[in-house]
C-alpha positions as CSV (number, residue, x, y, z in Angstrom):
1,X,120.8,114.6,103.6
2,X,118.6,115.8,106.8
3,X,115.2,116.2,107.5
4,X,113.5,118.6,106.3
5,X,113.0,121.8,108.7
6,X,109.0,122.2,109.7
7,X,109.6,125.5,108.9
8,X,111.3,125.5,105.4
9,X,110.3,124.7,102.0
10,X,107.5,125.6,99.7
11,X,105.7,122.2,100.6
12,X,104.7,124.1,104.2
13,X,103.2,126.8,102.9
14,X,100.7,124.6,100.9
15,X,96.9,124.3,101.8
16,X,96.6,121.2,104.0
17,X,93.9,119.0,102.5
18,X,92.0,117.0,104.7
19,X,90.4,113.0,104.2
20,X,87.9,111.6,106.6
21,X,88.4,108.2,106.7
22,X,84.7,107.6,107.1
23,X,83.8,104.1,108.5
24,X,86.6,101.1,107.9
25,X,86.6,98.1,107.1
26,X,85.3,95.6,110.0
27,X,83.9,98.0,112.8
28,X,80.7,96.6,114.4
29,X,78.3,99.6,114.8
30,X,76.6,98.2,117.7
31,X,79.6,98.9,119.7
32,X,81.2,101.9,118.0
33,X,79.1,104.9,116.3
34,X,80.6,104.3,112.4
35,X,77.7,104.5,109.8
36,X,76.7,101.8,107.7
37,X,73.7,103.2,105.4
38,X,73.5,105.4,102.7
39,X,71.8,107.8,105.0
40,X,74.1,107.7,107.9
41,X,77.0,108.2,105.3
42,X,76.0,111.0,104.2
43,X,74.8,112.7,107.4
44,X,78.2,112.0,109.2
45,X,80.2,112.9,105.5
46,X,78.7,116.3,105.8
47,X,79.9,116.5,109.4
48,X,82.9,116.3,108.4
49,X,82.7,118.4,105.4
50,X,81.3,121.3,107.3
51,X,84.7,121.0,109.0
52,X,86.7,120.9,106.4
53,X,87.3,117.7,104.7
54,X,87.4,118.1,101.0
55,X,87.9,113.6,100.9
56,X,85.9,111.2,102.0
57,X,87.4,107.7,101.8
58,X,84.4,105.6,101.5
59,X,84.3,101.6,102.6
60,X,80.8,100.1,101.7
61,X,79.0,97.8,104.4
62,X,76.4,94.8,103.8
63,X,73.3,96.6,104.5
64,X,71.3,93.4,105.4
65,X,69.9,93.8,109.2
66,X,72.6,92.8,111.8
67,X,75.3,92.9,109.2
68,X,76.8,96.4,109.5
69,X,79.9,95.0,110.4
70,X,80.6,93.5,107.0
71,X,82.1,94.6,103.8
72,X,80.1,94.7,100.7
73,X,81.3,95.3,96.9
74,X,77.8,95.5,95.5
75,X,77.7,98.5,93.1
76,X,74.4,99.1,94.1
77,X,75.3,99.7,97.3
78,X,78.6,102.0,96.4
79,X,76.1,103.9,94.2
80,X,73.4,104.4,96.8
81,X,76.2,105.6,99.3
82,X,78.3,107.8,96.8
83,X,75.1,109.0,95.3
84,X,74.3,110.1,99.0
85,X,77.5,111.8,100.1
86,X,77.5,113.4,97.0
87,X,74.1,115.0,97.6
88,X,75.1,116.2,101.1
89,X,78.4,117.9,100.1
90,X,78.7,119.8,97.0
91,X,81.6,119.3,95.2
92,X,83.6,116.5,97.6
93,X,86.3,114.0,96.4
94,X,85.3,110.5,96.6
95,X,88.3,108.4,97.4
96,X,87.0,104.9,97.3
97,X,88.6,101.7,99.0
98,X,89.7,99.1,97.3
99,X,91.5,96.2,99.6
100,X,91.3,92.8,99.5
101,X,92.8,89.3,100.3
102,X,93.4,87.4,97.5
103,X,93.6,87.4,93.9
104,X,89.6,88.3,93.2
105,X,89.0,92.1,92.6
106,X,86.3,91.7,90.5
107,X,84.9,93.5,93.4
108,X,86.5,96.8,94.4
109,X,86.8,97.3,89.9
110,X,82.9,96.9,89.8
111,X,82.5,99.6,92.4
112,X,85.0,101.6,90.8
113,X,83.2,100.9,86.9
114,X,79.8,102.2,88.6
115,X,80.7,104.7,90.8
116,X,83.8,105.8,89.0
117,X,84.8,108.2,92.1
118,X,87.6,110.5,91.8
119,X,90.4,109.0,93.7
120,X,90.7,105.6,95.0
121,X,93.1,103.9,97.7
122,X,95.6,101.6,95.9
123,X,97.2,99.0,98.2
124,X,100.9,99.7,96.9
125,X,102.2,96.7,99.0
126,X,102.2,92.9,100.8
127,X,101.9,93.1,104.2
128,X,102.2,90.6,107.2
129,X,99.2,91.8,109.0
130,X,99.7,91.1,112.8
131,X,98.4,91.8,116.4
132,X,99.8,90.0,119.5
133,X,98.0,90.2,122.7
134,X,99.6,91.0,126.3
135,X,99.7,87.1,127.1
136,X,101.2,86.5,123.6
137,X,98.1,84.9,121.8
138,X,97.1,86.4,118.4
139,X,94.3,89.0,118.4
140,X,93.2,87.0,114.8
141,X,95.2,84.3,112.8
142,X,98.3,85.3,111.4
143,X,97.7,86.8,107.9
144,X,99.4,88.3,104.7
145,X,97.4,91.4,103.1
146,X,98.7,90.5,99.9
147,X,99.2,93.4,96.9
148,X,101.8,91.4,94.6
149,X,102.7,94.0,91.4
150,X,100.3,92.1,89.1
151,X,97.2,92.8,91.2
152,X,98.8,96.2,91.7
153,X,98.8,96.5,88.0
154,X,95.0,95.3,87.8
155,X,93.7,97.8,90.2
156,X,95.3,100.5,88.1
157,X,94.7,99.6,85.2
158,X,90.9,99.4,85.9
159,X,91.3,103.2,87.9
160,X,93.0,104.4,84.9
161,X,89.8,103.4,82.7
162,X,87.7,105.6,84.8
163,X,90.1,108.8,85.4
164,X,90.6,108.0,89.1
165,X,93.6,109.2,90.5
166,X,95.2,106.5,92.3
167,X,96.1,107.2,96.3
168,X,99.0,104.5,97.1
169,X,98.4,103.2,100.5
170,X,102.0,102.6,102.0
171,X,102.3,100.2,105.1
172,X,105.9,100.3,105.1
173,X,108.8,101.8,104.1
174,X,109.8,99.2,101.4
175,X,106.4,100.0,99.8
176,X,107.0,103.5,100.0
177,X,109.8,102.9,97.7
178,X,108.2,100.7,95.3
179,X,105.6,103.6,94.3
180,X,108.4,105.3,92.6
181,X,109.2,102.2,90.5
182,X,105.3,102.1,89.6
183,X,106.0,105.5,88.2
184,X,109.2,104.4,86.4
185,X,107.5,101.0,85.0
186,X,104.6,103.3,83.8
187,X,102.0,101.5,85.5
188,X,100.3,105.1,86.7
189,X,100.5,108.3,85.4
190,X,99.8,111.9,86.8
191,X,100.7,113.5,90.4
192,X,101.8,110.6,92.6
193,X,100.4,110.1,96.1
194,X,101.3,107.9,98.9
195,X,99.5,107.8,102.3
196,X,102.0,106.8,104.7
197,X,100.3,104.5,107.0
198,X,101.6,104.6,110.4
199,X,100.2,102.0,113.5
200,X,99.6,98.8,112.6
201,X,100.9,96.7,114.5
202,X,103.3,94.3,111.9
203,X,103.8,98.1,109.9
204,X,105.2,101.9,110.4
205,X,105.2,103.0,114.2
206,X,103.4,106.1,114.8
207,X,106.4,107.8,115.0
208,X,107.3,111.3,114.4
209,X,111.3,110.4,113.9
210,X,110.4,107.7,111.3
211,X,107.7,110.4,109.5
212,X,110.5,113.2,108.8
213,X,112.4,110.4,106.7
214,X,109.5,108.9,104.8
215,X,108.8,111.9,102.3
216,X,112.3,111.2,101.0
217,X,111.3,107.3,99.8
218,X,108.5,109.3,97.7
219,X,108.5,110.0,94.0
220,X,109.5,113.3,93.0
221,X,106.8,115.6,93.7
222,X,104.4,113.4,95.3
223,X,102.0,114.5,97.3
224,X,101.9,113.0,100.9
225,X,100.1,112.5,103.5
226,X,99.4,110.0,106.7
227,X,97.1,107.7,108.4
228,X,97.5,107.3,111.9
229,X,96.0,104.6,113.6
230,X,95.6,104.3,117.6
231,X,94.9,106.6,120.4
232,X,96.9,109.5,122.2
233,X,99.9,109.0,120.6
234,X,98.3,109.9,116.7
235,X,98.2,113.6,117.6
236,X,101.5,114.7,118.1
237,X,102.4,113.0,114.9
238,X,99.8,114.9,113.0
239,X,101.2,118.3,114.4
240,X,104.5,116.5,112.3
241,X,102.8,116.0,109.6
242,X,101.5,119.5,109.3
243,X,104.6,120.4,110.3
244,X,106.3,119.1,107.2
245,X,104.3,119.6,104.6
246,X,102.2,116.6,104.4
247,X,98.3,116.1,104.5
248,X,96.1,115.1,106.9
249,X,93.5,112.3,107.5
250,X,91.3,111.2,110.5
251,X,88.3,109.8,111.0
252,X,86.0,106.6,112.8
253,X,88.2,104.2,110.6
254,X,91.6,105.5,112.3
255,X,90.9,106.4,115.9
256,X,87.9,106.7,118.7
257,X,89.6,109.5,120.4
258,X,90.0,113.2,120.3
259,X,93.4,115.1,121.2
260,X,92.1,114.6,124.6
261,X,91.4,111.4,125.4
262,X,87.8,111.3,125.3
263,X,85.9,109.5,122.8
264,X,84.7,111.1,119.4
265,X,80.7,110.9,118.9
266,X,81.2,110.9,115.3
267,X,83.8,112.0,112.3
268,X,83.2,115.7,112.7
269,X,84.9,116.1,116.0
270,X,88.1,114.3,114.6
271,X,87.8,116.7,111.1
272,X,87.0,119.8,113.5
273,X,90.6,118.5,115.7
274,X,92.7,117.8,112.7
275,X,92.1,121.5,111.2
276,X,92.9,123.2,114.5
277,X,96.2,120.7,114.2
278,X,96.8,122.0,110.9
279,X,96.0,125.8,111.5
280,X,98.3,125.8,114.8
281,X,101.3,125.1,112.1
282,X,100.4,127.8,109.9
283,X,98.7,125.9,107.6
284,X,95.5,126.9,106.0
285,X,92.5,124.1,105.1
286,X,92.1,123.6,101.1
287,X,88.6,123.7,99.6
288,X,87.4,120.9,97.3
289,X,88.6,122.8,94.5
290,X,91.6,123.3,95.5
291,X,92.2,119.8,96.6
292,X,91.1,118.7,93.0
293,X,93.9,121.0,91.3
294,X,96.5,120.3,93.5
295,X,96.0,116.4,92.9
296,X,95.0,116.8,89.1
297,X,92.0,115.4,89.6
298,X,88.6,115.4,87.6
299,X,86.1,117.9,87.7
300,X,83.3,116.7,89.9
301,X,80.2,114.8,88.5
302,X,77.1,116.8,88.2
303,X,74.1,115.5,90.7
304,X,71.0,113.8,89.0
């Protein structure tokens, strides 16, 4: 079996939707220009919104002075910062993180109970999560991002109480795979998604060779698409990924840097890049509603 061509197949005509991958995880604002409040959510959602994001993945920050840089799972804060995005962009997807280490998610499921957003990252694997330095020292302690089938099952489980539509986050190829065996075991039901996740260091290269074999690993019919973390080297493989079908995500979680080089003020600029990426292939930028219908998702939640 080969590759798919980039010009073949009804999967290349389809609308590309976009995700702006809004903030991440451990960013410290006081060096890099990710938002952390409700307010600066929403201004630099609507950013990248106006062009053309129809998802925003949202990770939640400790909004206690000087800790920006900090992951919270209080549903009050989820609420404040959904109920904010919301407000600025009519009709946008919420796709809501979930990771964690360890067996407690009595986090991530409260957030998802309050806010009950319509999609939500699901870590569909274990992962040795590494970085080595130049002189071979650790950038941090070696650790293991661990997603064993049983917390799997309880993230879904809780996503399937609230109609989210599960996004399986893939950090390499074996877990690519296992989403279709999810599917089988009837732990998730409904259009299958996998984000190929492509850059980490102990994970996927960001490789455009590797990417034209991945969409085969995937269920039947999934929807695909990529997150591509580091610098120069992302954008040639999200030309691929238009290329072939897939969709398309960016944002201050990812990558600092534009097609260029130079560094990105905010999440617009990436959004703004990645559409002329996707309209260079041919491929036209899906509105929220048509985002929602070609994932099967909920309608969206009227505003207060």
């Amino acid at each position: 079996m080969t590759a798919p061509s980039p010009q073949s197949g009804s999967a290349n005509r389809d609308k590309a939707i976009l995700t702006c991958s809004l903030t991440g995880v451990l960013t410290d604002p006081r060096q890099h220009p990710v938002p952390v409040t409700p307010v600066q959510m929403a201004a630099e959602a609507r950013d990248a919104f106006n062009a053309g994001a129809s998802i925003m993945h949202v990770h939640l920050r400790s909004q206690e002075p000087g800790m920006g840089h900090m992951p919270s799972w209080d549903p009050d804060v989820a609420e404040a910062v959904v109920n904010a995005i919301r407000a600025a962009c009519p009709g946008v997807i919420i796709n809501l993180t979930t990771g964690v280490v360890g067996k407690d998610v009595s986090g991530p499921i409260a957030c998802i109970q309050r806010v009950k957003p319509e999609a939500a990252a699901c870590n569909a694997g274990s992962l040795n999560y590494l970085k080595i330095r130049e002189d071979g020292t650790w950038a941090w302690p070696p650790m293991v991002f661990d997603n064993p089938v049983a917390k799997i099952k309880q993230m879904l489980d809780a996503m399937a109480a609230t109609d989210t539509h599960p996004e399986f986050e893939c950090f390499d190829v074996g877990i690519v795979r296992s989403v279709g065996m999810y599917l089988k075991a009837g732990m998730f039901t409904g259009v299958p998604e996998v984000n190929f996740v492509m850059g980490v260091a102990s994970g996927m290269p960001c490789d455009p060779d590797l990417l034209a074999l991945l969409p085969r690993y995937a269920p039947k019919d999934a929807v695909w698409q990529t997150t591509l973390i580091g610098r120069a080297e992302i954008w040639p493989v999200h030309r691929r990924t238009a290329e072939l079908g897939g969709m398309l995500r960016t944002g201050l979680e990812d990558t600092f840097y534009l097609p260029g080089g130079e560094r990105a003020r905010g999440n617009g600029p990436l959004i703004e890049a990645l559409a002329r990426v996707a309209r260079d292939c041919g491929r036209e930028i899906a509105s929220p509603a048509e985002a929602r219908a070609r994932l099967g998702l909920k309608e969206a939640p009227a505003l207060a």
